[in-house]
mmCIF file as gemmi writes it, N, C-alpha and C atoms, coordinates in Angstrom:
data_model
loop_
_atom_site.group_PDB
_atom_site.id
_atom_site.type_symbol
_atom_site.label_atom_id
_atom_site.label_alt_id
_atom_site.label_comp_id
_atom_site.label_asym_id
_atom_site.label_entity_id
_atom_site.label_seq_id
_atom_site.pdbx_PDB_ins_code
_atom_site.Cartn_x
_atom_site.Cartn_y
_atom_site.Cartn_z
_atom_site.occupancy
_atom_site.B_iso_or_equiv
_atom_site.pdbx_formal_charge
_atom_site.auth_seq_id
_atom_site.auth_asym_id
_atom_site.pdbx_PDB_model_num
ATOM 1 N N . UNK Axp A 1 ? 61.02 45.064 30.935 1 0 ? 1 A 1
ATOM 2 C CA . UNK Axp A 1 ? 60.934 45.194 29.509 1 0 ? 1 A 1
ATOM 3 C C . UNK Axp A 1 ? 60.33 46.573 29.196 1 0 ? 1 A 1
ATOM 4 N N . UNK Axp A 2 ? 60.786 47.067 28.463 1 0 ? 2 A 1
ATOM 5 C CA . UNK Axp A 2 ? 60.419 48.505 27.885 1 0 ? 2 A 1
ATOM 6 C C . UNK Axp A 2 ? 58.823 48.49 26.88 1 0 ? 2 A 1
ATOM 7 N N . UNK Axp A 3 ? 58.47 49.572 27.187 1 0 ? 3 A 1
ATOM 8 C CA . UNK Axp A 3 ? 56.99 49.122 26.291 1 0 ? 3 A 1
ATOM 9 C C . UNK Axp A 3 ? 57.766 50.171 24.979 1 0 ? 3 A 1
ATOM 10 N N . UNK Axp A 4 ? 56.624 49.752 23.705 1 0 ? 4 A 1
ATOM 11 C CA . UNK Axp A 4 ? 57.343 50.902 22.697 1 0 ? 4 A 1
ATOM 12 C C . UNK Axp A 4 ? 56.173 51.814 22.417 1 0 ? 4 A 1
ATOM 13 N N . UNK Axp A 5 ? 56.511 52.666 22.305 1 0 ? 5 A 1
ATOM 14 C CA . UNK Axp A 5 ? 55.51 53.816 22.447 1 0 ? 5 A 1
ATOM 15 C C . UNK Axp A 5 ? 54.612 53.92 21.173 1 0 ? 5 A 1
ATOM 16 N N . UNK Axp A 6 ? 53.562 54.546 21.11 1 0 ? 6 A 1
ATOM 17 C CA . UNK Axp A 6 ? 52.817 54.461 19.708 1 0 ? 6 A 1
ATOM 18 C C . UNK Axp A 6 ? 52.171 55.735 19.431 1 0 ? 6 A 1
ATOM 19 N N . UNK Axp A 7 ? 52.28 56.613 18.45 1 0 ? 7 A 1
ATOM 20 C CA . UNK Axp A 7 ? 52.042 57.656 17.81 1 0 ? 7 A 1
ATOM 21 C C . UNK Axp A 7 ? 50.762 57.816 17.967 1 0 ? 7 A 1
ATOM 22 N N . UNK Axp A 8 ? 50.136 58.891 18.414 1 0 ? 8 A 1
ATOM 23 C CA . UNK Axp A 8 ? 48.514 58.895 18.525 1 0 ? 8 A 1
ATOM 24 C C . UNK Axp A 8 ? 48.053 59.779 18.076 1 0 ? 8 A 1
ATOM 25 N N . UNK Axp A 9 ? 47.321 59.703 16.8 1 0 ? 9 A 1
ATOM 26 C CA . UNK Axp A 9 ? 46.644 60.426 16.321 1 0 ? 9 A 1
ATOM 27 C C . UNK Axp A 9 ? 45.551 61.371 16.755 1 0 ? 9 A 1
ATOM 28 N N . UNK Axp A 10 ? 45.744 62.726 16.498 1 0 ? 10 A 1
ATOM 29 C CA . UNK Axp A 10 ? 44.877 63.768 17.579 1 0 ? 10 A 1
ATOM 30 C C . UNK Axp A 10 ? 43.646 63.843 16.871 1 0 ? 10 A 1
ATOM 31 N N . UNK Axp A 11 ? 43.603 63.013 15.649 1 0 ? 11 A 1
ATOM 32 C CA . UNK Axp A 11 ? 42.238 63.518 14.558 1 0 ? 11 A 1
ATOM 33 C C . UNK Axp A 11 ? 41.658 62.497 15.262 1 0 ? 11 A 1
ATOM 34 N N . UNK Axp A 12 ? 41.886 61.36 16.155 1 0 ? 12 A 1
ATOM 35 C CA . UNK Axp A 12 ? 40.764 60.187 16.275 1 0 ? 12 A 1
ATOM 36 C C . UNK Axp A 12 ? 40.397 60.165 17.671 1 0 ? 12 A 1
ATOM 37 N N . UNK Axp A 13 ? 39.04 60.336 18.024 1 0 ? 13 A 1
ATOM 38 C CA . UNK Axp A 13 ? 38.389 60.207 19.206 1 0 ? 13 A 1
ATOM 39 C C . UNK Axp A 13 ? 38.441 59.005 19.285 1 0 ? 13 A 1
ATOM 40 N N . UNK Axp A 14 ? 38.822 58.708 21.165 1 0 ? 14 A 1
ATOM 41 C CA . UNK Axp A 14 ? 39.039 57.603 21.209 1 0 ? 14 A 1
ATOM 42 C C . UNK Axp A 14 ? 38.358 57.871 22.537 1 0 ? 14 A 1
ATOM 43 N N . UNK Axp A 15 ? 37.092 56.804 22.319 1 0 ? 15 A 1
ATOM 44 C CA . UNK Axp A 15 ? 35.682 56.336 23.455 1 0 ? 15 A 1
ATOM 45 C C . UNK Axp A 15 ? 36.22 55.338 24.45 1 0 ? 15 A 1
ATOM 46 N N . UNK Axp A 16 ? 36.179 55.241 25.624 1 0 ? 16 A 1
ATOM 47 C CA . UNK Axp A 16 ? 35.624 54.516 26.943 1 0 ? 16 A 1
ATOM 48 C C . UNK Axp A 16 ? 34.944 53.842 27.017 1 0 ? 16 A 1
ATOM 49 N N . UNK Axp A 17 ? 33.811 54.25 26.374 1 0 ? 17 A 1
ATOM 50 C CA . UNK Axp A 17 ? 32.299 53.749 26.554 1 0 ? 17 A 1
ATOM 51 C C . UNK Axp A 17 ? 32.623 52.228 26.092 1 0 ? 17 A 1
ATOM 52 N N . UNK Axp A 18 ? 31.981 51.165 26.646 1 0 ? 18 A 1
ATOM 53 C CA . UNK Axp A 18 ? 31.519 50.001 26.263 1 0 ? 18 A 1
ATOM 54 C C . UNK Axp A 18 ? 30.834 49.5 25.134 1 0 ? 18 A 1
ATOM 55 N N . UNK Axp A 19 ? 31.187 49.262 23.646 1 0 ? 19 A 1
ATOM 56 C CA . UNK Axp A 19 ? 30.8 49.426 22.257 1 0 ? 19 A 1
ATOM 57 C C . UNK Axp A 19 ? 30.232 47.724 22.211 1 0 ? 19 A 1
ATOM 58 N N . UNK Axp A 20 ? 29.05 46.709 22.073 1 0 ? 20 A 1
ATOM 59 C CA . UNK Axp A 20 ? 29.024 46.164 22.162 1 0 ? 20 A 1
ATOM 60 C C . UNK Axp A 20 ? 29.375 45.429 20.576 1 0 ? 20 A 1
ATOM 61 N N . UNK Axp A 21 ? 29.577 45.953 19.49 1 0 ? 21 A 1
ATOM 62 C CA . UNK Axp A 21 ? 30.123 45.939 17.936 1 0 ? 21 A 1
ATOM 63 C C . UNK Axp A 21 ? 31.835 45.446 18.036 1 0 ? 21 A 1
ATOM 64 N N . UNK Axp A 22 ? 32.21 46.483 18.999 1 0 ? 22 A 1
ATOM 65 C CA . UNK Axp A 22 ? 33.533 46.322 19.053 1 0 ? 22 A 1
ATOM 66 C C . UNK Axp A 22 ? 33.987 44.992 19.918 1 0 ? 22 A 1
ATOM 67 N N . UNK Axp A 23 ? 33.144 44.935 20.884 1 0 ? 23 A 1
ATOM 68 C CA . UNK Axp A 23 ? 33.479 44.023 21.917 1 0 ? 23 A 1
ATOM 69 C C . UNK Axp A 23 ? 33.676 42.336 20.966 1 0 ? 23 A 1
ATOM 70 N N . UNK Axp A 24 ? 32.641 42.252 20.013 1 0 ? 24 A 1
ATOM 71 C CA . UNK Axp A 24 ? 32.202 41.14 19.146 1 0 ? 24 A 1
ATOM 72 C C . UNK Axp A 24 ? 33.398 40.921 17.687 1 0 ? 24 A 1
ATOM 73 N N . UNK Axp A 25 ? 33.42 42.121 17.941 1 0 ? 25 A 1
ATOM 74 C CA . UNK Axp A 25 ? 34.662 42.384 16.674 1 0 ? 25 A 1
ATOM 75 C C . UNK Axp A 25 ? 36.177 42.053 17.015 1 0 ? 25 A 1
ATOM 76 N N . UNK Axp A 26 ? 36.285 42.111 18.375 1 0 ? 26 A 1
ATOM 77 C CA . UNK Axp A 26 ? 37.856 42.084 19.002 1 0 ? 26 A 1
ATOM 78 C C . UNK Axp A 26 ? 37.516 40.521 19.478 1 0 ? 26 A 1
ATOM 79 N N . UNK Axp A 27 ? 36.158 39.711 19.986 1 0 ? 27 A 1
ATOM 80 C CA . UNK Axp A 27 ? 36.362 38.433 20.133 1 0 ? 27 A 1
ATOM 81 C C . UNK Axp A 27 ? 36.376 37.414 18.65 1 0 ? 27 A 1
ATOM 82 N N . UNK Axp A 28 ? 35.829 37.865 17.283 1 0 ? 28 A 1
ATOM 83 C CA . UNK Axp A 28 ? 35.917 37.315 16.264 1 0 ? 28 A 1
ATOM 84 C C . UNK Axp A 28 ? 37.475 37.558 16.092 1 0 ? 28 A 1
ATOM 85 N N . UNK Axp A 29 ? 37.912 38.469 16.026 1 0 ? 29 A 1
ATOM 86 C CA . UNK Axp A 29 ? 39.574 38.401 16.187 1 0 ? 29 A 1
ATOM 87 C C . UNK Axp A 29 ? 40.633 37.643 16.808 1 0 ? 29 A 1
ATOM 88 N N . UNK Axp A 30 ? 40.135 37.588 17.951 1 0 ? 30 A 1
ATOM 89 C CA . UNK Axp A 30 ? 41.133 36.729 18.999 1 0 ? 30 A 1
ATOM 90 C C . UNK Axp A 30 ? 40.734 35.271 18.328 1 0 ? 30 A 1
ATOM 91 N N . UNK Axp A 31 ? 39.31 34.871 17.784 1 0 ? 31 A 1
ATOM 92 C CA . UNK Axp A 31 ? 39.112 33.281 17.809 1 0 ? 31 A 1
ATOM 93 C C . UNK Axp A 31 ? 39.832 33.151 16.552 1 0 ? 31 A 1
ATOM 94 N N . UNK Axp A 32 ? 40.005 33.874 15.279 1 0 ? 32 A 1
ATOM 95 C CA . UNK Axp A 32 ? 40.752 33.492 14.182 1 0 ? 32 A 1
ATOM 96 C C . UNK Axp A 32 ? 41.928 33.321 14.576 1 0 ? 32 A 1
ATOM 97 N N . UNK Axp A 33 ? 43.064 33.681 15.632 1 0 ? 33 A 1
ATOM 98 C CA . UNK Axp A 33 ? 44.012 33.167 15.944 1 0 ? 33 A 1
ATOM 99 C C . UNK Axp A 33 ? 44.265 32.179 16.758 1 0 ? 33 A 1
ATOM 100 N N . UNK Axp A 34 ? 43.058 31.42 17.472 1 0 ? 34 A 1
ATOM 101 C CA . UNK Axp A 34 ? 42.805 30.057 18.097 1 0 ? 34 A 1
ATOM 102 C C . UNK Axp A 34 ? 43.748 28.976 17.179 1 0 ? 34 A 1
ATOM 103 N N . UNK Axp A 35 ? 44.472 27.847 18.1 1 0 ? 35 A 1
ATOM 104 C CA . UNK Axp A 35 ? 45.039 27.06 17.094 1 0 ? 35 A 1
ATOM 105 C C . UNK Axp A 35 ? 43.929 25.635 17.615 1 0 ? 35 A 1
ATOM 106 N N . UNK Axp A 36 ? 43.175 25.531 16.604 1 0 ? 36 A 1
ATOM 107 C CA . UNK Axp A 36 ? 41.99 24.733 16.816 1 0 ? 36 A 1
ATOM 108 C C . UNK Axp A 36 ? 42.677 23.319 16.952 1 0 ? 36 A 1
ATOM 109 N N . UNK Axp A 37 ? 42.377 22.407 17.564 1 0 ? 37 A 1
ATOM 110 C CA . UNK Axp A 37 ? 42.878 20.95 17.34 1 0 ? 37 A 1
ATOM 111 C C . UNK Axp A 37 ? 41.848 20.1 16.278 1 0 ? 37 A 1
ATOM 112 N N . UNK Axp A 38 ? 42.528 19.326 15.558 1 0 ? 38 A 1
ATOM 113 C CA . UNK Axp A 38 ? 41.985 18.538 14.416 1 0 ? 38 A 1
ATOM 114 C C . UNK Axp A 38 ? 40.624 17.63 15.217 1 0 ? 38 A 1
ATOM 115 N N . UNK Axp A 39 ? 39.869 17.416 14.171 1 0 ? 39 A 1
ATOM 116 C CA . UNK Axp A 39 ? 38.733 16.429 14.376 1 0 ? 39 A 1
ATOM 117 C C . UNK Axp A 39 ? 39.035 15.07 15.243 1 0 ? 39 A 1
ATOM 118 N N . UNK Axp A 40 ? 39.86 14.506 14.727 1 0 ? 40 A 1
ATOM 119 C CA . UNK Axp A 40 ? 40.908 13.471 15.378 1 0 ? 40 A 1
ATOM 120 C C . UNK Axp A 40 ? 40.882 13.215 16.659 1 0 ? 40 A 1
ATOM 121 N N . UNK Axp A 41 ? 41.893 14.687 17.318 1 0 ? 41 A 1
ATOM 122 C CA . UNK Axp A 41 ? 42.696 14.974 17.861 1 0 ? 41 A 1
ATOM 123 C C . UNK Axp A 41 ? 41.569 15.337 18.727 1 0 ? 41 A 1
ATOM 124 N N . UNK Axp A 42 ? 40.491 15.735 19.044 1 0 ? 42 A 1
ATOM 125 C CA . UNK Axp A 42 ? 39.235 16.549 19.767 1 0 ? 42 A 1
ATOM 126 C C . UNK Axp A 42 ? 38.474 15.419 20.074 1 0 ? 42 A 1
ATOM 127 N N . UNK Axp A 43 ? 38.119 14.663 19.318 1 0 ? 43 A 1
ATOM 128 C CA . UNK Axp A 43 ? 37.263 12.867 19.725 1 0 ? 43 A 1
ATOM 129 C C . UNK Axp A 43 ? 38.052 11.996 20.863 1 0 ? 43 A 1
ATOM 130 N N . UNK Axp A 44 ? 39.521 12.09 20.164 1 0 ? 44 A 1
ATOM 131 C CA . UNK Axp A 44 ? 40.334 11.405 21.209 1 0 ? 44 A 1
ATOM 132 C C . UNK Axp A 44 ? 40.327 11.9 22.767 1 0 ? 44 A 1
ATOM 133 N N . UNK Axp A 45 ? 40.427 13.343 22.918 1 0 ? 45 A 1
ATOM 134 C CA . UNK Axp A 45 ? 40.924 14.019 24.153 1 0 ? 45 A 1
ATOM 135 C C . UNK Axp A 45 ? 39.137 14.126 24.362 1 0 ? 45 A 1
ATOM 136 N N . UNK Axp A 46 ? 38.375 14.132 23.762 1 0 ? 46 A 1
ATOM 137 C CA . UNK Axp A 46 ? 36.726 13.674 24.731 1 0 ? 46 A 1
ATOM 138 C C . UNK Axp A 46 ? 36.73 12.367 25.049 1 0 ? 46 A 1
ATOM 139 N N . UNK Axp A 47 ? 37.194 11.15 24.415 1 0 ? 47 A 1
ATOM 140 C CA . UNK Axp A 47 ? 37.164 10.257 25.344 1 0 ? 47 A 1
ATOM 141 C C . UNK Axp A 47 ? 37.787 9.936 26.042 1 0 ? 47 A 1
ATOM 142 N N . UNK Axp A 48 ? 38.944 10.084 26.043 1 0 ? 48 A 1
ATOM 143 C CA . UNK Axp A 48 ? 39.972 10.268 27.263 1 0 ? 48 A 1
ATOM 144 C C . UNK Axp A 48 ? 39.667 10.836 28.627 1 0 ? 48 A 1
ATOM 145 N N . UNK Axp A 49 ? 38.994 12.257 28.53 1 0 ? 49 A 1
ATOM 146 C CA . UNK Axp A 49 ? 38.359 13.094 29.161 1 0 ? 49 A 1
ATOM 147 C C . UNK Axp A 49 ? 36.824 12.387 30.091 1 0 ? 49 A 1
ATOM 148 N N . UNK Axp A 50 ? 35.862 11.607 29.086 1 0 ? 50 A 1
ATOM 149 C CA . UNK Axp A 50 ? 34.551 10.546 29.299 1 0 ? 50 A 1
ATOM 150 C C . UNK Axp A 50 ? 35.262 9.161 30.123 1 0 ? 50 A 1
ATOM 151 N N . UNK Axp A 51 ? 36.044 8.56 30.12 1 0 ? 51 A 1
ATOM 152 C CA . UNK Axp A 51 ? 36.758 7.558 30.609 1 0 ? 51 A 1
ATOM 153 C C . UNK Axp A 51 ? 37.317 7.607 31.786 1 0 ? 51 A 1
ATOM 154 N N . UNK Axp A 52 ? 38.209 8.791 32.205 1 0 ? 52 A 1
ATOM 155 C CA . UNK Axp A 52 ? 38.66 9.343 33.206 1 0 ? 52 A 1
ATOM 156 C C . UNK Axp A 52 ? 37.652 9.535 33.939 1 0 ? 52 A 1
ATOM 157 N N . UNK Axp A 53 ? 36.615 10.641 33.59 1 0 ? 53 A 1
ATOM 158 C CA . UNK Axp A 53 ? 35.546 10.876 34.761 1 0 ? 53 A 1
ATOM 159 C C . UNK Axp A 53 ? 34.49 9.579 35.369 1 0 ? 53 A 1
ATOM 160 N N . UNK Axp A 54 ? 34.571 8.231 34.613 1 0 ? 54 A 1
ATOM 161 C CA . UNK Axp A 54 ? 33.607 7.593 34.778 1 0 ? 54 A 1
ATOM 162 C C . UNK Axp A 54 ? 34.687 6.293 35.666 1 0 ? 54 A 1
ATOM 163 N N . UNK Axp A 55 ? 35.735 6.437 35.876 1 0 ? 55 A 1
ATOM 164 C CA . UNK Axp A 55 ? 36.93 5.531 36.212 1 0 ? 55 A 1
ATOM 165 C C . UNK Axp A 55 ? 36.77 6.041 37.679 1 0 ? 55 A 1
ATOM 166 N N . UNK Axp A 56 ? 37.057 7.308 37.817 1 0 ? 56 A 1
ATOM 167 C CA . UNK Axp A 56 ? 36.909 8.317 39.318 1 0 ? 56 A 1
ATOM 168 C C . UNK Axp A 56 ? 35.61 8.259 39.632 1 0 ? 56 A 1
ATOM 169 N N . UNK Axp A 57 ? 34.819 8.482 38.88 1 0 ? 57 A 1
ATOM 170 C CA . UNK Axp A 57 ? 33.104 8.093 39.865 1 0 ? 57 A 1
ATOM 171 C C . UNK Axp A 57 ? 32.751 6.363 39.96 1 0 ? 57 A 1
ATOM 172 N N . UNK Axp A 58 ? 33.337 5.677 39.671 1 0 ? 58 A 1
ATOM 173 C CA . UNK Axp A 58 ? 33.23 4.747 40.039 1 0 ? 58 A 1
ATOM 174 C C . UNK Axp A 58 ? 34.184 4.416 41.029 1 0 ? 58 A 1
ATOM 175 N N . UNK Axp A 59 ? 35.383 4.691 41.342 1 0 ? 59 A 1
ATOM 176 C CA . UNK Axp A 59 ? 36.06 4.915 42.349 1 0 ? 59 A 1
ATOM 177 C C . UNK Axp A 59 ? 35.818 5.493 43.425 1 0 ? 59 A 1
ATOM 178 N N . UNK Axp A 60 ? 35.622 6.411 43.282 1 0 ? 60 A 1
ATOM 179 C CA . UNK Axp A 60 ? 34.816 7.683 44.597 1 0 ? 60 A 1
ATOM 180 C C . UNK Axp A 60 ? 33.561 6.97 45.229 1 0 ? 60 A 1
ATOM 181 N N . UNK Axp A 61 ? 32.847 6.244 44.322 1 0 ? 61 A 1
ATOM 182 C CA . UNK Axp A 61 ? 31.58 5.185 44.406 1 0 ? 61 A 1
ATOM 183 C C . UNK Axp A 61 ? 32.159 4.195 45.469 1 0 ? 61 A 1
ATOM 184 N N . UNK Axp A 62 ? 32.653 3.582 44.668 1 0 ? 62 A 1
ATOM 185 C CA . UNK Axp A 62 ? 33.41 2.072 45.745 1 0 ? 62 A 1
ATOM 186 C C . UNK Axp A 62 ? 33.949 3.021 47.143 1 0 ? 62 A 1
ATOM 187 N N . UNK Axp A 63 ? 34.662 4.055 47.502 1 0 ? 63 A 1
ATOM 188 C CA . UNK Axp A 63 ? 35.091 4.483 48.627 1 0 ? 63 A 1
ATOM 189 C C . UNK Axp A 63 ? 34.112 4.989 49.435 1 0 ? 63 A 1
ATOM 190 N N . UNK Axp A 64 ? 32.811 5.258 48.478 1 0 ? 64 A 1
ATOM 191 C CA . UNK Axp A 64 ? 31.907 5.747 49.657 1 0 ? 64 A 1
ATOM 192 C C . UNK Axp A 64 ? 31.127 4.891 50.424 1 0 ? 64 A 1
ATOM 193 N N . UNK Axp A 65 ? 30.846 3.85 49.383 1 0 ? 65 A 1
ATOM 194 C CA . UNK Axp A 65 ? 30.001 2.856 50.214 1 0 ? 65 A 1
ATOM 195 C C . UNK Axp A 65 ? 31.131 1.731 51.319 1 0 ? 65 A 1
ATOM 196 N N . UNK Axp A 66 ? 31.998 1.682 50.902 1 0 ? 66 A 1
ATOM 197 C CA . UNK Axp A 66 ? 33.161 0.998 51.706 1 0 ? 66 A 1
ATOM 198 C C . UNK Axp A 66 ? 32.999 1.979 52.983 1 0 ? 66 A 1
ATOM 199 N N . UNK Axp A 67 ? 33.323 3.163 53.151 1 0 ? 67 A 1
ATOM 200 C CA . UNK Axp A 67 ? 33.228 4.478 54.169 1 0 ? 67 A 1
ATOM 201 C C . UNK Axp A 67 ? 31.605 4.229 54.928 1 0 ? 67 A 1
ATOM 202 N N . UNK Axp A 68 ? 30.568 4.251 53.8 1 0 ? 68 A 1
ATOM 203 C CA . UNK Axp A 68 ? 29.425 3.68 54.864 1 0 ? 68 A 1
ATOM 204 C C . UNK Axp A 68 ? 29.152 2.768 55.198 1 0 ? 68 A 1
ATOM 205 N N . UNK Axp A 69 ? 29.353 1.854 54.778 1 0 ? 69 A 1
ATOM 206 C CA . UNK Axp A 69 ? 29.331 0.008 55.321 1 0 ? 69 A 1
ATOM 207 C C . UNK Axp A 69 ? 30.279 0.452 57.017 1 0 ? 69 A 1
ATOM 208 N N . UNK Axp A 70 ? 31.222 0.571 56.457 1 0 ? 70 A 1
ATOM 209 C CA . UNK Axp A 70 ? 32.295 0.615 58.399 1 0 ? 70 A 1
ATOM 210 C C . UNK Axp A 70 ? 31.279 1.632 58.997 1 0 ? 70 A 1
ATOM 211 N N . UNK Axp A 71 ? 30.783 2.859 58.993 1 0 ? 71 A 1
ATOM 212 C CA . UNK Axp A 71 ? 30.208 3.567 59.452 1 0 ? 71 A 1
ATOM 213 C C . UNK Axp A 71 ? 28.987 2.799 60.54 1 0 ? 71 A 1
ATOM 214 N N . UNK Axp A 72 ? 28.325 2.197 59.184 1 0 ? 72 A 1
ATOM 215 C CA . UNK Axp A 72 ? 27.253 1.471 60.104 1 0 ? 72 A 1
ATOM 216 C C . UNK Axp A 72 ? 27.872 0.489 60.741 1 0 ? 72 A 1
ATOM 217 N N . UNK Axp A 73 ? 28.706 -0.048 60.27 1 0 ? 73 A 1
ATOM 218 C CA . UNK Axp A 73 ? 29.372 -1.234 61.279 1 0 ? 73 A 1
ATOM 219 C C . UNK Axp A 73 ? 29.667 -0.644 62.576 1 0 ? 73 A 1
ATOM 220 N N . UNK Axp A 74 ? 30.354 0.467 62.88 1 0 ? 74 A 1
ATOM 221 C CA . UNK Axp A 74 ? 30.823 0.99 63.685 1 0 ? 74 A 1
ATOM 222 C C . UNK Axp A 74 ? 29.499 1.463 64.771 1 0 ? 74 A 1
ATOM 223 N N . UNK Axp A 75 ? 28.254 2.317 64.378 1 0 ? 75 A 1
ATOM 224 C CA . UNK Axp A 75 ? 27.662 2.639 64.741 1 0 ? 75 A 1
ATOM 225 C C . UNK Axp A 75 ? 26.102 1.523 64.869 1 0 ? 75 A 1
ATOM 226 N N . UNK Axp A 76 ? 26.427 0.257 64.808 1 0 ? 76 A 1
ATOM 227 C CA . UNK Axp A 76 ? 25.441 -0.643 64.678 1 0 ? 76 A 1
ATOM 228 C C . UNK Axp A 76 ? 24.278 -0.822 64.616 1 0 ? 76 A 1
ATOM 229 N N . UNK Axp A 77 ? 24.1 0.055 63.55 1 0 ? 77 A 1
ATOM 230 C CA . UNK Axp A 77 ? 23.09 -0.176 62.89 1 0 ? 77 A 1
ATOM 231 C C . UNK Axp A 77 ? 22.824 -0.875 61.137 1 0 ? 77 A 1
C-alpha cells in the first residue's frame, strides 16, 4: 500500500523530545474514540468473566487434591 505524502511546513519546529502535555493530549484523544460498551453490557461481561474464574478454580481445586490424594497413596504416606 502506498503511503500519501504530507506537505511539511518549514515555519514549524518539529521536537523529538518527550513532551509529557503532548503525551496526555494524544492519550485524551485516542480515549474519545474508544467505543465504550453500555452499563448493561460491562456488568454482564464482569460476571461472566467472575463465574468463569471461580468455575476453573474450583476445578483446578478438585484436580489438585485428586493429584495429591494418589500422590500420597502412591507414596504411602
Amino acid at each position: 500500500m502506498a503511503r500519501k505524502t504530507v506537505p511539511v511546513n518549514k515555519n514549524v519546529k518539529i521536537s523529538n523530545r518527550f513532551s509529557i502535555f503532548r503525551f496526555f493530549a494524544e492519550v485524551i484523544g485516542e480515549l474519545r474514540k474508544v467505543s465504550w460498551p453500555s452499563r448493561q453490557e460491562a456488568t454482564r461481561l464482569t460476571i461472566l468473566v467472575l463465574v468463569l474464574s471461580i468455575t476453573i478454580g474450583i476445578f483446578l481445586g478438585i484436580v489438585d487434591y485428586v493429584f495429591s490424594r494418589m500422590m500420597a497413596f502412591l507414596s504411602g504416606t
